[in-house]
Every structure is written in structure tokens, then in C-alpha cells.
Residue, then its C-alpha position, 0 to 999 in steps of 0.5 A: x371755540x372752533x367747530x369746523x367752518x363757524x364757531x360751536x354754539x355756547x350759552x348766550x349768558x356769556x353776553x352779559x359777563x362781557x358787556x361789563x368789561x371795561x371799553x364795551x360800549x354795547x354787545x349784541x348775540x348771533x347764531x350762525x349756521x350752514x344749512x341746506x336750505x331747500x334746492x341750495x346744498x349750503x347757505x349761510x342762516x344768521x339769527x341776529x339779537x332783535x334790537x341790536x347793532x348788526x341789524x342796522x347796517x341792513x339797508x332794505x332793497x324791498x319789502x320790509x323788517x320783522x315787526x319785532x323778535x317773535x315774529x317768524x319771518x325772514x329777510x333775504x340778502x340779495x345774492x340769497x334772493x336769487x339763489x334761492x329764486x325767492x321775492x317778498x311773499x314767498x316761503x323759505x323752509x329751514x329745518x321743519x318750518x316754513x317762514x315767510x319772506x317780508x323783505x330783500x336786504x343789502x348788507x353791503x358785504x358778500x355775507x350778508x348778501x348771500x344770507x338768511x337773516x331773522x331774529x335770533x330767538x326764531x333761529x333758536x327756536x327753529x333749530x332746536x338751540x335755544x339759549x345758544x349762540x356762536x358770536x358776540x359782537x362787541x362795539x368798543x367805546x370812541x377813543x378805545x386804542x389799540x392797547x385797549x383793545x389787546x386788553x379786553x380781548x385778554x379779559x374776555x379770553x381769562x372770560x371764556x378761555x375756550x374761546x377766541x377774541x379777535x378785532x373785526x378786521x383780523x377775523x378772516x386773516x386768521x382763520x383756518x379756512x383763510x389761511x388754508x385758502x391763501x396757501x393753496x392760492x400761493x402753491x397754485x401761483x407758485x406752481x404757475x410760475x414755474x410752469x411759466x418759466x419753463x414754457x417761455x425758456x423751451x419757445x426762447x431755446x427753440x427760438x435761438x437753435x431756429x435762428x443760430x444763422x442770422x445770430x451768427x452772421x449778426x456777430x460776424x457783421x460786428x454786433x456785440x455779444x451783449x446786443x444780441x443777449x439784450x435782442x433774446x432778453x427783450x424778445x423773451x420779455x415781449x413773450x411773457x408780457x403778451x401772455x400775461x395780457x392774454x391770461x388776464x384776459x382770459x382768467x376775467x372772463x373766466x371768473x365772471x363765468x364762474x360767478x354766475x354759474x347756479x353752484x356758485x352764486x353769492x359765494x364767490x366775489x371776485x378782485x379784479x381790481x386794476x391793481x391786482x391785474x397790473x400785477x398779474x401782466x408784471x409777474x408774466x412779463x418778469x417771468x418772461x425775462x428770467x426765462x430768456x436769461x439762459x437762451x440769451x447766454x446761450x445764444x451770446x456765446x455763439x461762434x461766427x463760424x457756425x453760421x457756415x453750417x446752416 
């Protein structure tokens, strides 16, 4: 049920409808909520079911666990930790209460680290939800197929019908943020290249009238019409690959800065993957040479004789 950046919460009972479904090997409840959390205007809360599975995948950095569900305390993720500008002693306000720190966690993903975590009937409390939740993980029994897993996902729709069941790794490809996300990231891409392109086709046009002589006389001395198009094409194609280096180069440094700019901490991880920059310098360098086509052409239909008006 979608209720802006996270689900709306819902009465935790659902749990144990869906535990009995075929395939379900074991459930567990989480409450979730963007809270402004004392100088930090959003950060990520997760009250976790005490006992259950998504605690297991904490591995403590420093400090120690809750004692059980009832305790008021809390652990921070990493990148939390220094957003917050807290270690283990300190106090962490949410809402009206104070709640002390017992520990550092990495949960090896950017969510987890950039989190609050605590039991969830804490959160409830604290928050004044009581008996309300906003996700049920499901862990599905060894050698549950795909198949199986389309039909529990129906089973748990006919369930709660205002709800959405969806396979872990499916969550952030379909949401509505994601989606909204990708969308402009495509439009920006897009907007780029064509910027791109028109940039490299006015240097390679300026580069040919500049050059009109030397091409002419190179045609007057026996070059052909397609070694000279092949001469503006690899220039052109030097350009874009050039840029790209450089604009890779740049948009790396620009995305470390981001990253560790007080605003940004722990919410954004960026992909600098070697792939992803090889990519990045093929594009600009494929753009370069589209972009010579036409200045190529242009420059390959030159006459001879233009060379006597220089």
C-alpha cells in the first residue's frame, strides 16, 4: 500500500495470515519511517520484529545489541553514525524521546548503514503506532521456484488486496521513486548527448572552414574524397574520446565531493564501476563521430579550385 516514499502502516496481525501460506518458511514485521532526527532534516528509522531475520545480517562494528525487544536503545548504521555525529554512549532524540546508542552496525548495504535501527515494539511505542507495521519479510522455503513464488505473491495479494507482494530484488526497479529516478537520469543522458553532438558538429564545421585550403590542395594533389571524409571522421572521433576522458574524470571527482558533502552523507552511493566508465568514454566518443559525419561530407565535397581563394 503506497503512501508516498514507504508503504502506510497496517495492523501487524496480517503476519500471521501470511506465515501460513504455502512456501513461507519464516516472516518477520518492520516498521519503517523518514524522520527528522535532531540536526539531520530526514533519516531513514527501522523498528525490526526482536528475534527475527533482518537482524541477523547486522554485523556489530562497536558496542553491542539491544538486550531483548523491550529495551529503549538503539544501533546506528555506519554512515548514520557519522551523520549524526554520535558513537556508542551517546543519546539519539526520535519524537519526544531520548534513546541511548549500544552500538555501530554494518548492514552491508547503503540502507542499512544510513539507519536507526531498534526493536520494533520500541519504534511503535516512540511513535505512537502501536500494533502497526509497514513491511513483512518473507523468507520462502529451499527449492521454492520461480513459479512458486508468482503464486504466493498472488495468495498474499487475494490476502490484503491494497497491498503489494513483490520478490526482494524487484523492490527498487519498480518503485515509483525508482522509476521517476531513472527517467530523468535517461532525459538528462539524452539531453547530454544532444548537446554533445552539436557542440563537436560546430568545432569539426569550424575546423573544415578554417582548414578549406589545405583540404582543397590535398584533393588537388591526388587524395581521395574518402580519405579526406576518413581524416575529419577520426579527428572528430579523437574529440569526443578526449572529452569523454576528460568528463569522466571530472564527473569521478565530482561525485566523491558530492558524497561527503553534511547534506548528502549516507544517502547517496555512487557506481563507478570500470564498466560503467568505459561505457561513459564510448558513448562520447561514438557521439564524436556522428557528430563529424556531416563536416566530413561537407569537407569531402569540396572543389580544387577553392583552394585559389584562400
Amino acid at each position: 500500500m503506497s503512501g508516498g516514499i514507504l508503504p502506510k502502516e497496517f495492523d501487524a496481525s496480517l503476519q500471521g495470515r501470511i506465515a501460513q501460506l504455502p512456501h513461507v518458511a519464516s516472516t518477520t514485521s518492520v516498521l519503517m519511517q523518514m524522520l527528522s532526527i535532531e540536526d539531520a532534516p530526514m533519516m531513514m528509522v527501522s523498528g525490526r520484529e526482536w528475534g527475527g531475520f533482518t537482524w541477523d545480517k547486522l554485523k556489530l562494528v562497536e558496542g553491542r545489541m539491544p538486550h531483548d525487544g523491550a529495551e529503549k536503545a538503539v544501533v546506528l548504521g555506519r554512515l548514520a553514525a557519522e551523520v549524526l555525529k554520535k558513537k556508542v554512549g551517546d543519546k539519539v532524540q526520535i519524537e519526544v524521546d531520548e534513546l541511548p546508542v549500544v552500538g555501530i552496525v554494518d548492514g552491508q548495504a547503503l540502507v542499512e548503514n544510513g539507519a536507526i535501527i531498534l526493536s520494533l515494539s520500541v519504534l511503535q511505542a516512540v511513535t505512537g503506532n502501536e500494533g502497526k507495521v509497514n513491511f513483512i519479510d518473507v523468507r520462502v522455503t529451499p527449492k521454492t521456484t520461480k513459479e512458486d513464488m508468482a503464486r504466493l505473491c498472488q495468495k498474499v495479494k487475494e490476502i490484503f488486496p491494497i497491498g503489494r507482494a513483490m520478490v526482494a530484488n524487484e523492490v527498487v526497479g519498480t518503485s515509483q521513486g525508482f522509476r521517476i529516478a531513472r527517467a530523468m537520469s535517461w532525459g538528462t543522458s539524452l539531453l547530454a548527448i544532444v548537446v554533445g553532438v552539436l557542440g563537436v558538429m560546430n568545432t569539426m564545421m569550424m575546423t573544415v572552414f578554417e582548414r578549406t585550403q589545405e583540404i582543397c590542395i590535398l584533393l588537388a594533389i591526388g587524395w581521395k574524397r574518402g580519405r579526406i571524409m576518413r581524416m575529419v571522421l577520426w579527428e572528430s572521433a579523437l574529440l569526443g574520446f578526449l572529452g569523454g576522458v576528460t568528463g569522466t574524470l571530472l564527473g569521478v571527482a565530482g561525485v566523491k565531493l558530492l558524497v561527503t558533502a553534511p547534506a548528502m552523507r549516507g544517502l547517496l552511493e555512487p557506481d563507478l564501476s570500470p564498466r560503467l566508465l568505459f561505457t561513459a568514454v564510448a558513448i562520447a566518443t561514438v557521439v564524436g563521430v556522428i557528430s563529424g559525419l556531416y563536416p566530413a561530407w561537407r569537407s569531402s565535397n569540396l572543389r580544387p579550385g577553392q583552394a585559389l581563394h584562400g
